[in-house]
C-alpha positions as a Python dict, from the first residue, in 0.01 Angstrom:
ca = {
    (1, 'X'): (0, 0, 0),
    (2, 'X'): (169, -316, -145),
    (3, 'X'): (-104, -636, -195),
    (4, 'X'): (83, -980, -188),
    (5, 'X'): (-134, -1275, -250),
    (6, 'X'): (-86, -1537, 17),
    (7, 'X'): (-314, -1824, -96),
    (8, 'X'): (-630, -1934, -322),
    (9, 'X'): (-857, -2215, -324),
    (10, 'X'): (-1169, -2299, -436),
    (11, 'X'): (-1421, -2557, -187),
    (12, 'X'): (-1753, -2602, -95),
    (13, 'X'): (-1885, -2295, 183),
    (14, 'X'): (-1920, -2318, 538),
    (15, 'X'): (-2172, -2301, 703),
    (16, 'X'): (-2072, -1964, 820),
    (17, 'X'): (-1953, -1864, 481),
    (18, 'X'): (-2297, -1974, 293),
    (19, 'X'): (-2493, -1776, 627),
    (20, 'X'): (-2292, -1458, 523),
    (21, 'X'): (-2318, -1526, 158),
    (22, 'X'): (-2667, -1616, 93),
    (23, 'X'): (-2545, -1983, -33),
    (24, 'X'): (-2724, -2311, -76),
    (25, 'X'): (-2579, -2617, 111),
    (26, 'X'): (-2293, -2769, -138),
    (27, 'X'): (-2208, -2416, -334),
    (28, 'X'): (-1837, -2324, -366),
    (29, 'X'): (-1667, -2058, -281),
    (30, 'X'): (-1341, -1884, -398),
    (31, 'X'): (-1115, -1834, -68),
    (32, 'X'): (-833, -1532, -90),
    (33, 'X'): (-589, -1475, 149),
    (34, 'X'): (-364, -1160, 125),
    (35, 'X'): (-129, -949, 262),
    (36, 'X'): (-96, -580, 214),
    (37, 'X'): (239, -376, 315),
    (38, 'X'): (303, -26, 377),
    (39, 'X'): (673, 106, 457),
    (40, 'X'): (808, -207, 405),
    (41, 'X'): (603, -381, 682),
    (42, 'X'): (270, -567, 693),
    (43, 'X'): (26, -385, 794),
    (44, 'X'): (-274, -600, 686),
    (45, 'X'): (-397, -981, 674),
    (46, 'X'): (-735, -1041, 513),
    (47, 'X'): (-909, -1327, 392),
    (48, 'X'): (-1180, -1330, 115),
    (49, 'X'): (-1460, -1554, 35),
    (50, 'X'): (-1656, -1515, -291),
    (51, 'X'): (-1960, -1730, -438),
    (52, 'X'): (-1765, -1863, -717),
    (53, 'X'): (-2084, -1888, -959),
    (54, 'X'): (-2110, -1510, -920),
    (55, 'X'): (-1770, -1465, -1085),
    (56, 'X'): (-1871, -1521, -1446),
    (57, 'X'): (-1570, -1430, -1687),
    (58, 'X'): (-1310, -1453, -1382),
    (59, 'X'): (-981, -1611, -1450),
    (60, 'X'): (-905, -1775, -1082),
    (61, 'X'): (-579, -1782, -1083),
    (62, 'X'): (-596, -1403, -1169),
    (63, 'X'): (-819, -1369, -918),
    (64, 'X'): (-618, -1329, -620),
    (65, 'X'): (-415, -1015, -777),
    (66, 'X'): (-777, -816, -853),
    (67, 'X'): (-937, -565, -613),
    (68, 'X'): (-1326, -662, -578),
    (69, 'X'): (-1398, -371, -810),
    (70, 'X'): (-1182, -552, -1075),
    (71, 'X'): (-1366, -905, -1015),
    (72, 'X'): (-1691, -704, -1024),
    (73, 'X'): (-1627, -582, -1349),
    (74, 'X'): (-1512, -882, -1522),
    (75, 'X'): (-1766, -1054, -1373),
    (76, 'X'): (-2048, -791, -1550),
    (77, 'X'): (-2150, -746, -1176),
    (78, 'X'): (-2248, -409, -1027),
    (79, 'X'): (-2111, -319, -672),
    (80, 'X'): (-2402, -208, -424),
    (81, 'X'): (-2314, -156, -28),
    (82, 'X'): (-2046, -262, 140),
    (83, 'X'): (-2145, -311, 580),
    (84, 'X'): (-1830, -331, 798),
    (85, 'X'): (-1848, -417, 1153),
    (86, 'X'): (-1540, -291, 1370),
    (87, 'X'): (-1381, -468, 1670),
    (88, 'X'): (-1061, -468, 1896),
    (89, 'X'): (-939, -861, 1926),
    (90, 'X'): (-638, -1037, 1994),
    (91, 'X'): (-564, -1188, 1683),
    (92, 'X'): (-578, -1582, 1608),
    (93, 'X'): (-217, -1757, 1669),
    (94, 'X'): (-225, -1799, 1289),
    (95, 'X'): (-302, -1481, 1177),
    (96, 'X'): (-41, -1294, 1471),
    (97, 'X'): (225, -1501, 1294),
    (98, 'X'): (154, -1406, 935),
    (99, 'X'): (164, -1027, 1085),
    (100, 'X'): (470, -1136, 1288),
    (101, 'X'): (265, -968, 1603),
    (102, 'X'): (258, -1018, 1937),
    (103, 'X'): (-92, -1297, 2015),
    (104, 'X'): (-173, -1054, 2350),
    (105, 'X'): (-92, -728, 2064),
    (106, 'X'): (-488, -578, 2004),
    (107, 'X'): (-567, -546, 1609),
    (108, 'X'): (-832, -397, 1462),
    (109, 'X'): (-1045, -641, 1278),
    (110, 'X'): (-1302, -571, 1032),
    (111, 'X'): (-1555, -797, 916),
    (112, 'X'): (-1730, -648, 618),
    (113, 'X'): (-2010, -809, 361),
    (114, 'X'): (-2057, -658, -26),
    (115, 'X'): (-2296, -632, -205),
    (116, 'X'): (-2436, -597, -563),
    (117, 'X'): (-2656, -341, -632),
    (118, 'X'): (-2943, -647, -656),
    (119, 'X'): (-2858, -643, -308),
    (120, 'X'): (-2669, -1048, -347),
    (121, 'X'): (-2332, -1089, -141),
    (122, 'X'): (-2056, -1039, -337),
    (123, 'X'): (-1766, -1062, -77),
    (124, 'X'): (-1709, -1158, 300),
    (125, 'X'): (-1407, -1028, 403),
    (126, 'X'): (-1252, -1038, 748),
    (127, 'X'): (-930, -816, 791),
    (128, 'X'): (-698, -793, 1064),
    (129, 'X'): (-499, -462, 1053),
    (130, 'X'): (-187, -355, 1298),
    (131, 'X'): (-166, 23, 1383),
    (132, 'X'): (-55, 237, 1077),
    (133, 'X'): (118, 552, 1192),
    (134, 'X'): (141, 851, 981),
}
């Protein structure tokens, strides 16, 4: 599968995004938003969001062509656990567009938190995938 970056940025956390994180009030975050392809069509939209003070030795802009196992390790961090949770949604308007699906087509959407193996959030990442045939 084919990974094309769609957009970075770097802001203060949610409230959601310092819930699933662990984060104080006022700590940034590291936002990625990607596509991945397979057969020439996108298959996958994801989105990202990293505690950027856990990414020690990280070159952002760089950041958003790694695989978490590559952040991990220039970051000196350890990956622990990953837990997914597993749903069938209608996608957001937004994210049916990037996909170019229908909004009433059902995705698959995975919401999954990683770990280090201190057991401190790593990742959140929510992915929305269309059916991939074999």
């Amino acid at each position: 599968m084919r990974v094309a970056p769609v957009e970075h940025a770097i802001d203060i956390a949610s409230p959601v995004e310092g819930e699933r994180l662990l984060l104080s009030a006022g700590e940034r975050v590291l936002r990625l938003e990607r596509l991945r392809f397979a057969s020439g069509r996108t298959r996958t939209f994801e989105r990202s969001v990293l505690p950027l003070h856990r990414l020690l030795g990280v070159r952002i802009g760089q950041a958003r062509h790694l695989t978490l196992s590559e952040i991990a390790k220039q970051s000196g961090l350890e990956l622990g656990r990953a837990t997914e949770r597993l749903s069938i949604v209608r996608p957001p308007p937004a994210i049916a567009r990037r996909l170019a699906a229908s909004p009433r087509q059902k995705l698959l959407r995975i919401d999954r938190i990683t770990t280090t193996v201190d057991d401190l959030p790593i990742e959140w990442r929510i992915v929305y995938a269309m059916e991939i045939s074999s």
